[in-house]
C-alpha positions in Angstrom: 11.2 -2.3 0.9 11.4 1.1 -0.3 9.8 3.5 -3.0 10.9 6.4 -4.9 8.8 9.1 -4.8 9.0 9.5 -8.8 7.8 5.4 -8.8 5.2 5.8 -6.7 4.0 8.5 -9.1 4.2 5.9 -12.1 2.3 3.8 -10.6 -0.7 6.5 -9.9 -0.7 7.2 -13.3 -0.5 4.0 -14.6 -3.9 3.5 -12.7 -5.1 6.7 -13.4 -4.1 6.3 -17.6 -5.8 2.7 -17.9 -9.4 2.6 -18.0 -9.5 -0.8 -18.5 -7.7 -1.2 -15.4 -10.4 -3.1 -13.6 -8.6 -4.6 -10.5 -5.0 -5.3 -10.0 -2.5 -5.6 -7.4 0.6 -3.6 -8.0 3.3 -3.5 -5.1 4.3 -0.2 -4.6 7.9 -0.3 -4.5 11.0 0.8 -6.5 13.6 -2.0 -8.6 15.1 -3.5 -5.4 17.5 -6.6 -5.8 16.1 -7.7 -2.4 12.4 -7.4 -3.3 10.8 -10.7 -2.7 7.3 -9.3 -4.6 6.6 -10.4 -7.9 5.6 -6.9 -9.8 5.2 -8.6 -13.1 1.5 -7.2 -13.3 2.8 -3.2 -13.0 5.3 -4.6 -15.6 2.6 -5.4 -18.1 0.8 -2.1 -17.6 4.2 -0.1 -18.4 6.2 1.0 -14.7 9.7 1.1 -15.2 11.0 2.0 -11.1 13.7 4.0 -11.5 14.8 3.9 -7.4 16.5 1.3 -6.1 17.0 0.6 -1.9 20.5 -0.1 -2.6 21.4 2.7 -3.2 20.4 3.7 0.5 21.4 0.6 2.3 24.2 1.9 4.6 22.4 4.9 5.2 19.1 3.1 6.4 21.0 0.0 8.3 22.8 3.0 10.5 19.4 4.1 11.1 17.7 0.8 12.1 20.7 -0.1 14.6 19.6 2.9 16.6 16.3 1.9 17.1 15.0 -0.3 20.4 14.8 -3.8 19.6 11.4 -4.7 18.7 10.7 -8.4 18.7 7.1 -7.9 17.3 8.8 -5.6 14.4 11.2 -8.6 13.6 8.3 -11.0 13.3 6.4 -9.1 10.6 6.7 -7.5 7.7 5.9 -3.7 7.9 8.4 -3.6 10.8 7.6 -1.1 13.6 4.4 -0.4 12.2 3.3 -3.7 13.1 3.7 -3.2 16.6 1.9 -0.2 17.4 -1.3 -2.1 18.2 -0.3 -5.7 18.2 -2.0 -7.8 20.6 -2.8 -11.3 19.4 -0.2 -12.5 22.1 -2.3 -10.4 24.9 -4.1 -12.4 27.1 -8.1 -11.6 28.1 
């Protein structure tokens, strides 16, 4: 999932604008039609993303077919982050 910068700014403000923001959970990421997170609760508070992945699909697929496959990257969400120190699957 991806983020315009200008989003990610909304969203700061929104929780920097709301004192009565006590606890939420907002998903930091921009109007993406393949977005499985529900950002209803950012909704309520005012964000209006403006970015959308789309727009740098091509560009980013291109990218990704470039990298080493990486089966623990495939597994979880947060890609190749997750595999920097993934060891459940490490024996003792």
């Amino acid at each position: 999932m991806w983020i315009k910068p200008e989003d990610l700014a909304q969203l700061v403000r929104i929780g920097l604008e709301h004192p009565d923001i006590r606890y939420e959970i907002f998903y930091g990421v921009s109007d993406n039609a393949a977005s499985w997170w529900d950002n209803s609760n950012a909704r309520r508070f005012g964000y209006r993303p403006q970015g959308r992945a789309e727009d740098f699909r091509a560009e980013a697929m291109a990218a990704q077919q470039k990298l080493a496959a990486d089966a623990i990257a495939g597994r979880y969400q947060g890609g190749p982050y997750c595999s920097n120190e993934y060891d459940v699957d490490r024996e003792e």
